[in-house]
KEDRENLO-492680 format. One record per residue: residue in one letter; y, z, x of N, C-alpha, C in turn. Coordinates in pm, whole numbers, plus 50000, padded with zeros to 5 digits. Each point is the difference from the previous one (the first is absolute). Example, Ala and Ser with C-alpha at 12.3 -4.5 7.8 and 13.67 -1.06 7.14 Angstrom:
<recs>
A494315078051319501195000049911501205000050090;S501054992849965501195000650082501095007349923;
</recs>
This chain:
<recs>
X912852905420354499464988449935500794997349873;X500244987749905500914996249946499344993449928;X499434996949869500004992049920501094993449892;X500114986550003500984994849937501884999950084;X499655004850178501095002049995499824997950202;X500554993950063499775001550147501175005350025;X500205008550065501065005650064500115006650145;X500244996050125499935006650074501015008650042;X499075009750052500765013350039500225005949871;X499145002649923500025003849846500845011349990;X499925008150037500575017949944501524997850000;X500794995150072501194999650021500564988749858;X499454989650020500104990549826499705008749928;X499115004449976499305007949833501225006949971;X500385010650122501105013049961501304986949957;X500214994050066501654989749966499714997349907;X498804994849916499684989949878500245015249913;X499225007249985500085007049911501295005850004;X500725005550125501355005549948500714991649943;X500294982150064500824991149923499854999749842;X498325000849977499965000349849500565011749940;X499895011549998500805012749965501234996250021;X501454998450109500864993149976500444991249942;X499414993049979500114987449949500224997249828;X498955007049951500095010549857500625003849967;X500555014650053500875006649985501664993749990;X500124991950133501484993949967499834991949869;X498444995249965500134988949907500345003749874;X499185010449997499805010449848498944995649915;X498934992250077498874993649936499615011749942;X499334991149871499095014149885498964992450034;X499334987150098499164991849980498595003450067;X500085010250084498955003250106500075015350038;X498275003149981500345015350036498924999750130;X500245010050040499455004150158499995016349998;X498465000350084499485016550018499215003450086;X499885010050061499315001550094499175012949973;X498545000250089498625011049951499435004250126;X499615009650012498905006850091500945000150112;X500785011450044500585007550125498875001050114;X500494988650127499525002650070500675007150152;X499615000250064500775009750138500824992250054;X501325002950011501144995750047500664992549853;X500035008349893500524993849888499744988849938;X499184992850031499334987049995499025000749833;X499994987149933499645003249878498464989050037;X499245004549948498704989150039499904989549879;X500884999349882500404989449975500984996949911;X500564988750004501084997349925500304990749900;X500285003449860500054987349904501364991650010;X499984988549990501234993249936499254988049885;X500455000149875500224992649932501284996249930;X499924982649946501335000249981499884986749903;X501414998149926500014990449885501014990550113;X499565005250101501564985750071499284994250117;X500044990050013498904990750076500205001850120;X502054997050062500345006050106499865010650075;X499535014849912499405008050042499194996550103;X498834996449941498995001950013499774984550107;X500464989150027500364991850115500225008650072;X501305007850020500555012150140499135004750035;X499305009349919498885007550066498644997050049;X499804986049961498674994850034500624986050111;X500515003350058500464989150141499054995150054;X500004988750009499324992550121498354996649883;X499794996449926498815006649919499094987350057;X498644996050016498934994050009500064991749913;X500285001449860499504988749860501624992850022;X499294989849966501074988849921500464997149925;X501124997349957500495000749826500535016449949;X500145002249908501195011549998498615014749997;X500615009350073499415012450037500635009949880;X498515004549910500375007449935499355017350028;X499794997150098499315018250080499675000850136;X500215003450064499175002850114499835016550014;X498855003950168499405010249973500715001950155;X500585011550081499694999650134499945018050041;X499264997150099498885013550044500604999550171;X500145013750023500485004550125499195015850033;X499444999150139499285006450058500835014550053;X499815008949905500995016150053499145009650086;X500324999250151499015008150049500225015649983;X499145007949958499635015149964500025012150141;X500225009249991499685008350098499335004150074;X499955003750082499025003450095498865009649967;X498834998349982499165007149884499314995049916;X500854993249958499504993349877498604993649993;X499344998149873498864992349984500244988050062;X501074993349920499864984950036501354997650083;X499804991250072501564998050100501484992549915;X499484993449876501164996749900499624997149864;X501024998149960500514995549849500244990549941;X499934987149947500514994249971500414999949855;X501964994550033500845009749866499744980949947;X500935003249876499764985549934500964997749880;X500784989550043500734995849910499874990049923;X499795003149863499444988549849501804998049990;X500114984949991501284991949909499384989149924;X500445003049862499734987749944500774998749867;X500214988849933500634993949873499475008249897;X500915001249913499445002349873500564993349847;X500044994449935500664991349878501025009949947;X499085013649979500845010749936499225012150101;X500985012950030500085007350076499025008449927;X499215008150037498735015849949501575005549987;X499255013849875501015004649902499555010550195;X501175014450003499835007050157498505004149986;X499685006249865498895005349966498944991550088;X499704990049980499274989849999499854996750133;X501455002350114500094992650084499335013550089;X500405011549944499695011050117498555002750014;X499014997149871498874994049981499084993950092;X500304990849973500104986850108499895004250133;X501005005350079500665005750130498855010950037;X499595010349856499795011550089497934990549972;X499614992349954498374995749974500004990050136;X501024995150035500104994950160499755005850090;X501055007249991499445014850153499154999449997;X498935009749935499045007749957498674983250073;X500284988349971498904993349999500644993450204;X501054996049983500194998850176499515018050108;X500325008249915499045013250076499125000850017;X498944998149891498634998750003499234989950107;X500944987950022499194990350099500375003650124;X500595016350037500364999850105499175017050038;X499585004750124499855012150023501195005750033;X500655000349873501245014750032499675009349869;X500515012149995500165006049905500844995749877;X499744995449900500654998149884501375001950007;X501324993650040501105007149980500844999849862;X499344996049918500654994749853501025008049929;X499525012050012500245015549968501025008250076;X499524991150122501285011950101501305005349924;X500914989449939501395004849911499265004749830;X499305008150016499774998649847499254988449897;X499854986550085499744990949948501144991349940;X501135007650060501404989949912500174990250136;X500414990049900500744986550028501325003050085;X500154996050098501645003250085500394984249943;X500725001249938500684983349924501264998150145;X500364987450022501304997050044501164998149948;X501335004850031500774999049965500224992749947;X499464983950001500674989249926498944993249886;X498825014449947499064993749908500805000549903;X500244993249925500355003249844499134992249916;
</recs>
């Protein structure tokens, strides 16, 4: 399911969008947008992911195809990770927040942010808390600065 964003055949876009944005950065050398990811889930999978950013284009790329009209300054999109055999519940849904910002959260601020997300997309879900799994640290992307 997708708010702010239709995409079909989602998983295969999300991974291109987000790697293009990490590339994309990196060749750029943007200081303008940082990106992080929280809560390790099975098969390396993060149950969610921040991007904010001071560059509008960003944040157009990653919110493709969006529902509203007139310029898109966030969207939200949610993808269904099915769990193991066992498990309480049969999935997950991981979740990726993009949105604008005028001026970027100092990292402090942003990892903040990132790790009071998890913690509240976990809670609306029957899985075990994964917030903590790494310690509670932020896995940043290569191209946050």
């Amino acid at each position: 399911m997708c708010t702010g964003v239709t995409i079909p055949g989602y998983r295969p876009v999300r991974c291109r969008v987000v790697a293009a944005l990490v590339v994309g950065l990196a060749v750029a050398g943007c200081a303008s947008t940082r990106v992080g990811q929280l809560g390790r889930l099975e098969g390396d999978r993060a149950l969610v992911t921040l991007i904010v950013s001071r560059d509008r284009d960003v944040v157009h790329q990653a919110c493709r195809r969006p529902r509203a009209a007139g310029s898109v300054l966030g969207c939200q999109m949610s993808e269904s990770l099915p769990l193991a055999a066992g498990e309480v519940v049969r999935s997950v849904k991981t979740v990726t927040i993009v949105r604008y910002a005028d001026m970027l959260p100092s990292e402090l601020a942003f990892d903040i942010d990132l790790h009071e997300l998890c913690h509240a997309i976990a809670s609306v879900q029957e899985i075990p808390d994964p917030c903590h799994a790494d310690g509670g640290v932020v896995t940043p992307a290569a191209a946050s600065r």
